[in-house]
N, C-alpha and C positions, 0 to 999 in steps of 0.2 A: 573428442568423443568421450562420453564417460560411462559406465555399470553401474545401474540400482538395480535392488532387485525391488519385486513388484510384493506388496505383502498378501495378495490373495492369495495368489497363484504362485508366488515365490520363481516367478520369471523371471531369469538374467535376462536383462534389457538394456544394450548398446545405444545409447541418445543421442544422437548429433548436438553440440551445442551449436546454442541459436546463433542462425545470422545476424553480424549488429544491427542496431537500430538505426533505423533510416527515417527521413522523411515520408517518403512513400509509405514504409510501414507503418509509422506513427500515424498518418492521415486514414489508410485502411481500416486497422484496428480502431480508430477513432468515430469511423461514420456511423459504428454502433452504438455511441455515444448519443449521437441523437436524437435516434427513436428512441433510445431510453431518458432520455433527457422530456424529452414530448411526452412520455407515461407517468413520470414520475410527478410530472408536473400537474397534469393532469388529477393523479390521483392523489396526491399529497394539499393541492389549491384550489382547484374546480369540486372535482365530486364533491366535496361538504359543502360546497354551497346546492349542488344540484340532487342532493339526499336530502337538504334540510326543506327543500323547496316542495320534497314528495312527500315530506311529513314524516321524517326517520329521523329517530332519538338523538339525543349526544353519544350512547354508547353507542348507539348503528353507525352512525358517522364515524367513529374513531377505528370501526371497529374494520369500518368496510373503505376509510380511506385509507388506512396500510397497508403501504409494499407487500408487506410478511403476514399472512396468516398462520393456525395455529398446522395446520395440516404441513404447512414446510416443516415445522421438526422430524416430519418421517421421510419428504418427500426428496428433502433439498440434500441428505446426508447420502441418499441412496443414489440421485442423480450424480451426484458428484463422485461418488463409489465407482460406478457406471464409466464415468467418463477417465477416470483412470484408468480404467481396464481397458478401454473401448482403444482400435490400434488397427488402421487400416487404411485406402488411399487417400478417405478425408480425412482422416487426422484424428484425435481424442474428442475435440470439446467442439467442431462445427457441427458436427450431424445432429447436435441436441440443440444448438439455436436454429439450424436449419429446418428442424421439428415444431419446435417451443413456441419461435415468434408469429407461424403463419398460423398456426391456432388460436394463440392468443388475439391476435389481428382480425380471425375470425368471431370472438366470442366480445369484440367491442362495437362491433356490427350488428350481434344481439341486442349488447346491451343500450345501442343507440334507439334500437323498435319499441323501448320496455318505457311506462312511464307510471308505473307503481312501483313499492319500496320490493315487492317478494321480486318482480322479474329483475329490478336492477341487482338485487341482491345476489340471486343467482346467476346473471352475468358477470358481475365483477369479481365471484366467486371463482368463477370459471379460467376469465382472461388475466389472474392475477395466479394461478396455481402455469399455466401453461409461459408465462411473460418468466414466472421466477426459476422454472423449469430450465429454461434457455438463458438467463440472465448469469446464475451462477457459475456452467461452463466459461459464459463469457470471462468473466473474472479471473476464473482459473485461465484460461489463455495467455492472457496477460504474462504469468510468468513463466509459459510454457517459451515465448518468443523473445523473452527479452535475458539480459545476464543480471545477477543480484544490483552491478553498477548504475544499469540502465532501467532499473521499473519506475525509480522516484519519477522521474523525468516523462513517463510515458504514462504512469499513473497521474501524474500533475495536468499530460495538457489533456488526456482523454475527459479525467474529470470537470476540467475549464470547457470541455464543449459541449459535455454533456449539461452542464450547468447553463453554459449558455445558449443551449437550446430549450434549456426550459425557461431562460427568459424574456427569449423571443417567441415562444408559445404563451406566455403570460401577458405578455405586451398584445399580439393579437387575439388575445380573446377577453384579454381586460376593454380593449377599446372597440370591441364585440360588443360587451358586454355595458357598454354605456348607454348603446341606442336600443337597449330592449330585454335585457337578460342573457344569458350564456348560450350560445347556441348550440343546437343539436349536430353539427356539421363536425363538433369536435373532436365528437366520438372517430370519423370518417378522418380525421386528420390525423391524429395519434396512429391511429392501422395504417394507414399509408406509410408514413413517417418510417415504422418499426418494420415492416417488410422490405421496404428501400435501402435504409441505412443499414439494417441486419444485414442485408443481403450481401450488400458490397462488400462488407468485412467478411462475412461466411465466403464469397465467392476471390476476393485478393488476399486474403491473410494466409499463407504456408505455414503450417505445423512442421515443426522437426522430425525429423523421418524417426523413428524406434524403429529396432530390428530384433526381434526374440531368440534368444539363441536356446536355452532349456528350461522348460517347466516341471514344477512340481507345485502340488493343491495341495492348502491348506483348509483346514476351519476357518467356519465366521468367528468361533470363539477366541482363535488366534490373533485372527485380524484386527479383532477387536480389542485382546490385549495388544498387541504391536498399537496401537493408536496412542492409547493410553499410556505408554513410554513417553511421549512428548508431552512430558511436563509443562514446559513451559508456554506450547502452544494453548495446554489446556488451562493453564490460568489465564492467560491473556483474553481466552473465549471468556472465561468468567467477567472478564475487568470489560468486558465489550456487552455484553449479558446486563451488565446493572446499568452502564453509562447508558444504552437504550433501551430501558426501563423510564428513563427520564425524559431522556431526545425524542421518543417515539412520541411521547405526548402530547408534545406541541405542535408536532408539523400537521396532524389533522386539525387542529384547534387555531393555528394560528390568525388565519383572516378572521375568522370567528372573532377574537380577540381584540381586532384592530378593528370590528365592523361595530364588537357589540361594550366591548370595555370602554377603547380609545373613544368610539363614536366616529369612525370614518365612515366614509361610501365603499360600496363592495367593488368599482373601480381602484379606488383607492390601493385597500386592503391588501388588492392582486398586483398592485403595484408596487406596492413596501415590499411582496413577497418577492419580485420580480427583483428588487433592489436588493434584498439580502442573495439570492442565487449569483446576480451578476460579482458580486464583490469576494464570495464564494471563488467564483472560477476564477477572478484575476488571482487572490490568495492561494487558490490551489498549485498554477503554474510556480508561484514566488516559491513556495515552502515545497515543494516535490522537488524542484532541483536543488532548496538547502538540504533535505533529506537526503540526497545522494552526495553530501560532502559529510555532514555530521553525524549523521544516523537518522532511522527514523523512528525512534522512541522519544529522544529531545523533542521533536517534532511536534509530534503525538500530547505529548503531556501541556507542551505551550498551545495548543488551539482546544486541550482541555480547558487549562485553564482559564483561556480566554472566554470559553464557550459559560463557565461557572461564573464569570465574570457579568454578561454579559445577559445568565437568569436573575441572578441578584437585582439586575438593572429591573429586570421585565418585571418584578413585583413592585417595585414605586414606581415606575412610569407614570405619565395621566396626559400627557399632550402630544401630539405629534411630534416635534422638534426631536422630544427624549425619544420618543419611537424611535425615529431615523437614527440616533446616536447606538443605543441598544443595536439596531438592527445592521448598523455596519460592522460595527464589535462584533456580533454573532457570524456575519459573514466571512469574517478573518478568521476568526477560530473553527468554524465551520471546513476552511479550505484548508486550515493546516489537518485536523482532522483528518480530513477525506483524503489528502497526498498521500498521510503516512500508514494508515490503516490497514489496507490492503499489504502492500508491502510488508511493514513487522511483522505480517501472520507470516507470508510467505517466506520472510528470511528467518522461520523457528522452524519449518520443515521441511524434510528434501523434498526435492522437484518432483519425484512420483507420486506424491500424498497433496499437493495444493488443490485437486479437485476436491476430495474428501472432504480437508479442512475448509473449503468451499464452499462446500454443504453444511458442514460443524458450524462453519460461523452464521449461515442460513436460518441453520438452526435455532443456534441461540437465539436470532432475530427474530424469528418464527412463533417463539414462547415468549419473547420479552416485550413485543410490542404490541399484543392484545392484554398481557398483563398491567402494561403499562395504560393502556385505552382506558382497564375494566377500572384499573386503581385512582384514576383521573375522574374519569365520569362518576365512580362512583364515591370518593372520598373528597377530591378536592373539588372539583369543580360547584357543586352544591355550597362548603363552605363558602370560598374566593372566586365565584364566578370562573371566566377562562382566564384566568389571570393565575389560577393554582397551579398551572400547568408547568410554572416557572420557581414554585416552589418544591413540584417533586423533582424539574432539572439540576436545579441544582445539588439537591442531597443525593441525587444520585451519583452527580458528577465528582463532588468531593469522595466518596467512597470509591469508585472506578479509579479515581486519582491515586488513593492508598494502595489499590490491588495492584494496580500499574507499577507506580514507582518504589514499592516494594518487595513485591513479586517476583514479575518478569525482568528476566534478565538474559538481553539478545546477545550471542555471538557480537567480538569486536568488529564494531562498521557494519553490524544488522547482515554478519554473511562471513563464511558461509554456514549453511545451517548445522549445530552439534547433530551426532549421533545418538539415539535414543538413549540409550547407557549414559551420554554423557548430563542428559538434559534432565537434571533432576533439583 
């Protein structure tokens, strides 16, 4: 057992440390991975084709196929605030997916009725503020249940299933999609998916008991200096902040790019796409358990690099063959990425603050990739077609790389987290 104190409310709070990682639990906490694996795929591969169809711009499509809108910078910092404090017999962070996903599941139900750009617009508007509502706890979860040892590894295969459920949702509605266009059934598949999967995780995954022993109320204005003590989390938000400035701009664009640069079939496109997720999640499991031997900043910085590597390529492309070359490379970098990411935030601050920084990094995302949309749509894309997309990645990436390996510097072996004082 161990004593944080809480920084709102300055509650001594008794933790139980987690039970190890199992099997069982790893599978639990994982089936969430799939309804999110089914949305993202969804809304990062599908909608831009089924926005362009309804006659919505490059920026509508960019704007309205991202995860993050701009309304997360208030929402996702709060929810995660929230779910720190929250402490009861379901635990901190299930009662806000238990909330999150079956709204959101309802507002893709909507948006399956709508087939003008305003009613899509306002459904996706809808089921993307309630999916990210619930998605963030989720994350933070993560490190509520597992020890500094055990997240690479748990962070590796959750993201290998989530990934690879979105490439067996891309596989089915790519060869949907050959005999007629995208089907409207898809909508009805993702809200399935997300209520199901969610559920199982909400319904077997145990939170660590807390037990409050004394309270004392602080200010928001405290709270919010104590945040700001964690230096080094808050550069890393920066170094995460520019890299998807860049990353954010492709993944609406991408089949675009292989439909309308390369010259493939939109079969095709969803396929490439499909191919770089699958190679994603084997990469994810590879580099999440070398993350839990080396650290995960090493991690971190090689599926940067890889990922820089890998935009380089996407500006002189012109045949398929190189496609597929580029798009494996991206997939590796991608998976080391995604192991170690989560993780690094969560070993820069103690275990009572990872919903918060949950939201923080929400955030960031939340401003960076409509900025990123607006700065594509309107700067590159016009010059370099969808091909500029991979010019702002990379200049993004090389600068994220300086802030990284610069910057941030984790605790030895990414754990355990310094103390505010020390973290400067």
């Amino acid at each position: 057992m161990d004593t944080t104190i809480d920084i709102r409310r300055h509650v001594t709070r008794v933790r139980r440390v987690p039970e190890p990682l199992t099997r069982t639990k790893t599978a639990l906490y994982s089936a969430g991975s799939i309804g999110a694996g089914a949305f993202f795929a969804f809304n990062n591969f599908v909608l831009p084709q089924l926005l362009k169809a309804a006659g919505a711009g490059d920026l509508l499509i960019g704007l309205l196929s991202s995860t993050r809108s701009i309304e997360g910078a208030i929402i996702q910092p709060t929810v995660g605030a929230l779910s720190d404090r929250t402490h009861g017999r379901f635990g901190r962070r299930r009662p806000f997916i238990a909330l999150g996903i079956p709204l959101s599941a309802a507002f893709f139900l909507f948006a399956a009725t709508q087939h003008d750009v305003l009613g899509l617009t306002v459904g996706i508007f809808l089921f993307s503020i309630f999916f990210n509502a619930a998605a963030d706890p989720y994350v933070a979860l993560l490190a509520d249940i597992t020890t500094l040892s055990e997240r690479g590894i748990l962070q590796g295969v959750s993201t290998a299933i989530q990934l690879a459920s979105q490439v067996a949702f891309l596989l089915l509605i790519s060869t949907a999609a050959g005999t007629g266009g995208i089907p409207a059934w898809s909508y009805l598949l993702v809200a399935g998916l997300m209520v199901i999967t969610f559920g199982i995780t909400v319904g077997g995954v145990r939170e660590p008991a807390v037990v409050d022993v004394t309270e004392t109320r602080v200010g928001r204005r405290r709270y919010l200096a104590e945040l700001t003590e964690h230096r080094q989390a808050l550069r890393y938000l920066g170094a995460i902040f520019v890299f998807m400035v860049g990353f954010s701009a492709v993944l609406p664009y991408l089949t675009l790019f292989i439909t309308v640069d390369i010259g493939e079939t939109e079969p095709v496109a969803l396929a490439l796409a499909a191919g770089t997720l699958l190679v994603t999640a084997v990469a994810a499991v590879a580099f999440g358990t070398l993350a839990d031997r080396i650290g995960t900043k090493p991690v971190l910085v090689v599926g940067w690099i890889l990922l820089a590597i890998a935009a380089f390529g996407g500006i002189i492309i012109q045949r398929l063959p190189e496609t597929i070359a580029v798009v494996v490379l991206a997939g590796i970098g991608n998976g080391a990425a995604t192991a170690a990411g989560w993780p690094l935030l969560a070993a820069l601050v103690p275990p009572e603050k990872t919903g918060v920084f949950a939201g923080l990094k929400a955030a960031a995302e939340s401003v960076a990739i409509p900025a990123s949309v607006v700065v594509a749509a309107e700067l590159f894309l016009p010059r370099f077609s969808y091909r500029g997309v991979f010019v702002l990645l990379a200049g993004a990436i090389l600068i994220a790389l300086f802030i990284l390996v610069r910057f941030v510097r984790p605790p030895g072996r990414d754990g355990p987290p310094a103390t505010a004082t020390a973290m400067s």
